[in-house]
LUMLUM-873818 format. One record per residue (C-alpha): residue in one letter; y, x negated, z. Coordinates in steps of 0.001 Angstrom, whole numbers, plus 500000, padded with zeros to 6 digits. Each point is the difference from the previous one (the first is absolute). Layout:
// LUMLUM-873818
aYXZ...
END
This chain:
// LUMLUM-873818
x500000500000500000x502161496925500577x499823498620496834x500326503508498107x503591500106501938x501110496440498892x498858501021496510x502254503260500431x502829498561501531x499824497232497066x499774502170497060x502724502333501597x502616497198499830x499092498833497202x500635503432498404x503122500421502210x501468496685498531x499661501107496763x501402503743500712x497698501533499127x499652503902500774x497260500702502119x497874502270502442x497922498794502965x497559502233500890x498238499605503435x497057501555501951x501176500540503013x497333501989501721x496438501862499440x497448502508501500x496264500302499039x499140498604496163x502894498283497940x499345497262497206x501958497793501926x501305498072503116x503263500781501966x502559497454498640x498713499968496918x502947499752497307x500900500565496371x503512498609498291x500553502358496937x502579499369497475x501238502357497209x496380499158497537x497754497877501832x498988499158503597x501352496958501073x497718499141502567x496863501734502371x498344503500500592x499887503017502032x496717500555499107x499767500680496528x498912503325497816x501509503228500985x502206498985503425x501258496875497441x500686502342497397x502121502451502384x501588497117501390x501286498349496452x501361503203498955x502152501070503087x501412496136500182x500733500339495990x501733503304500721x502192498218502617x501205496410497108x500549503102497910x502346501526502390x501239497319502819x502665501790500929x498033502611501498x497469498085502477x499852499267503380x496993498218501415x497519502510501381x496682500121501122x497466502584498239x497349500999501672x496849501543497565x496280501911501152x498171497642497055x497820502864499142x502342502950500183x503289498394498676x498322497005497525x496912501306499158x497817497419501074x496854500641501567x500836498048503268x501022501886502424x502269497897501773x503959499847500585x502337497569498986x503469498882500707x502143498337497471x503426498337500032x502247499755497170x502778497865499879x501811499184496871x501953496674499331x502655499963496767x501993497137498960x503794500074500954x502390499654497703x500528496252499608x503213497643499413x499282498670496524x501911495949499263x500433498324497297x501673496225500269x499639498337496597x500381496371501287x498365497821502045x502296496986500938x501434499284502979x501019503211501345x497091501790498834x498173498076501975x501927500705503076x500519504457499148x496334499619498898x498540499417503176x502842502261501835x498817502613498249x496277499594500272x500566500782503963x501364503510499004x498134503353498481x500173499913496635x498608498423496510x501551496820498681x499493498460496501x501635496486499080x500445499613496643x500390496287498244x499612497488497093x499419497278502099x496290499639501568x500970497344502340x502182502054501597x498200502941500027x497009497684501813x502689499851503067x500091503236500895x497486501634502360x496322500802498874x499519503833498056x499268502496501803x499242503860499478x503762500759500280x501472496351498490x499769498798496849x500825497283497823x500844499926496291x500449497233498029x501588500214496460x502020498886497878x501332503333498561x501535501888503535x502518502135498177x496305501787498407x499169500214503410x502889502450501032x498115503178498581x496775499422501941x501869500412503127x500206503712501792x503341501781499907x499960499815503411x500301495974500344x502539497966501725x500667497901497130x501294496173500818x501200497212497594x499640496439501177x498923498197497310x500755496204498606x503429501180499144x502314502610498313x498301499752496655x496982500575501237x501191503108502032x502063501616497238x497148501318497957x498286501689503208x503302501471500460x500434501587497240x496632501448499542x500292501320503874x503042501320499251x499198502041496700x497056501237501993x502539501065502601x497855501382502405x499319497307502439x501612501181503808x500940496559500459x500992497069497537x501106496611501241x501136496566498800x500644497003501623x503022498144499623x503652500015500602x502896502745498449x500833497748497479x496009499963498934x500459503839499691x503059499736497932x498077497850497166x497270502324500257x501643502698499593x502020498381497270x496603499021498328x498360503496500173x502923501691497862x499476497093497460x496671501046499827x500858503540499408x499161501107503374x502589503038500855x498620501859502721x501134499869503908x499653496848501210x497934500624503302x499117497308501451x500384497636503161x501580496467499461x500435498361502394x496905500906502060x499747500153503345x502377500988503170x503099498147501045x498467497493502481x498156496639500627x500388497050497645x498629498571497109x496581499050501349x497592501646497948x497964501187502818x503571501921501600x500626501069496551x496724501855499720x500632501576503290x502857501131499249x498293501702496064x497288501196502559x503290501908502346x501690501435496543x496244500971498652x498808502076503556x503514501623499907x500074501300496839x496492500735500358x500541502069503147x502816501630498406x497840501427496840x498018501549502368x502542501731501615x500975502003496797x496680500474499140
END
C-alpha cells in the first residue's frame, strides 16, 4: 500500500506540473464484497486514466463517467463523497457498499513570458522569474548563451534560433513579450511583428528613450503605422545599472502590470 501511494503521489505531480485537468477518485470506505481495497485510487483525465483502479468493470465504468461529467463542467463541482449499494445502484452482483471520493484538480490560468535574449540580464530576470508561477520561454541565436541559463523544465524552455522575429507568432496572445537581444537591430524585427500582431498585454524593450526614438523612427521607415505600444525603457525607476538590479526592477514593472490585467479582467 506504501508503494501504491508514492506511485500516486508521483504521477499526481507529475500531471499537476504539466496542468493537466484531472479527477482523483478514491475509495474511501466498504461493507461486505467490493472489487477493491479502501484507499484504492484512480486519476482520470478528460480520455484516458492517468494512473490506478477502483476496481475495474462496472464500479470503473460509473466512476469514469461521473469524473468526465465534472472536466466537462468544472465550474459546477465540489468534492463529494458518493456512496453506492454495488448491486442495487451498479449492477454488480456483489453485494457490498462502497464509498467514493471525488476531487477534481484543473490547471489555473498561468502567466505566460516570453524574453527573446539571453545575455546578461536574461540571465539574471531568467532565474527571477523561475521562482514565480508562471511559464517562461527564452528565445536566442546564440547556444552558448542559451547553455547559461537554468536546465528545462515542464514550465521553462529554451529556444535557440536564428530567425526570433518567426518566433513571435508561436507565442499565445496572452504573453508578456520582452526584447533583450544583441542589440537594436536585432530587436526591431520582433517589434514589428509583435506589434502588427497587436495583441500581446505586455510588450517591452530594453534600452534608453533615445533607443525608443530610433525605433520608432525605424518602424515608420518600414511602413509600420499603427500605435506604437510598447515599453522602452523597461523596468521601474530604481537601482542601478547592474544587470542583476536591472532585472529586478523588469521583474517589479512585469508583476505590476501583470496584477493590474487582472484587475480589469
Amino acid at each position: 500500500m506504501e508503494q501504491q501511494l508514492d506511485q500516486f503521489c508521483t504521477r499526481f505531480m507529475q500531471l499537476f506540473s504539466e496542468h493537466k485537468p484531472m479527477v482523483v477518485v478514491t475509495m474511501t470506505d466498504c461493507r461486505g464484497s467490493a472489487p477493491q481495497n479502501v484507499g484504492a485510487r484512480m486519476i482520470v483525465g478528460a480520455d484516458e486514466i492517468y494512473f490506478g483502479t477502483v476496481g475495474g468493470g462496472k464500479i470503473e465504468a460509473h466512476c469514469l463517467k461521473l469524473a468526465r461529467e465534472y472536466l466537462q463542467k468544472p465550474k459546477d463541482f465540489q468534492p463529494k463523497s458518493f456512496t453506492w449499494n454495488l448491486q442495487r445502484d451498479i449492477g454488480m452482483s456483489c453485494g457490498g457498499e462502497v464509498t467514493m471520493f471525488f476531487e477534481l484538480y484543473t490547471p489555473q490560468s498561468t502567466w505566460k513570458l516570453a524574453v527573446f535574449g539571453a545575455g546578461h540580464v536574461s540571465q539574471e530576470l531568467t532565474r527571477i522569474l523561475l521562482k514565480l508561477d508562471c511559464d517562461l520561454t527564452v528565445i536566442d541565436s546564440r547556444s552558448e548563451w542559451l547553455s547559461q541559463l537554468p536546465a528545462e523544465t515542464a514550465r521553462f524552455k529554451k529556444i535557440q534560433t536564428d530567425s526570433m522575429a518567426s518566433l513571435v507568432d508561436t507565442l499565445s496572445p496572452e504573453t508578456f513579450v520582452c526584447l533583450m537581444t544583441m542589440g537594436h537591430a536585432f530587436d526591431l524585427p520582433i517589434l514589428k511583428r509583435a506589434l502588427e500582431l497587436n495583441h500581446f498585454p505586455f510588450l517591452g524593450v530594453i534600452g534608453s528613450a533615445a533607443k525608443r526614438n530610433r525605433l520608432e523612427k525605424e518602424l515608420r521607415e518600414q511602413g509600420y503605422s499603427g500605435e506604437m505600444n510598447f515599453y522602452c525603457p523597461l523596468g521601474e525607476d530604481f537601482g542601478s545599472n547592474a544587470p542583476v538590479e536591472i532585472a529586478l526592477s523588469m521583474t517589479a514593472q512585469l508583476l505590476r502590470e501583470r496584477d493590474k490585467k487582472a484587475s480589469h479582467a
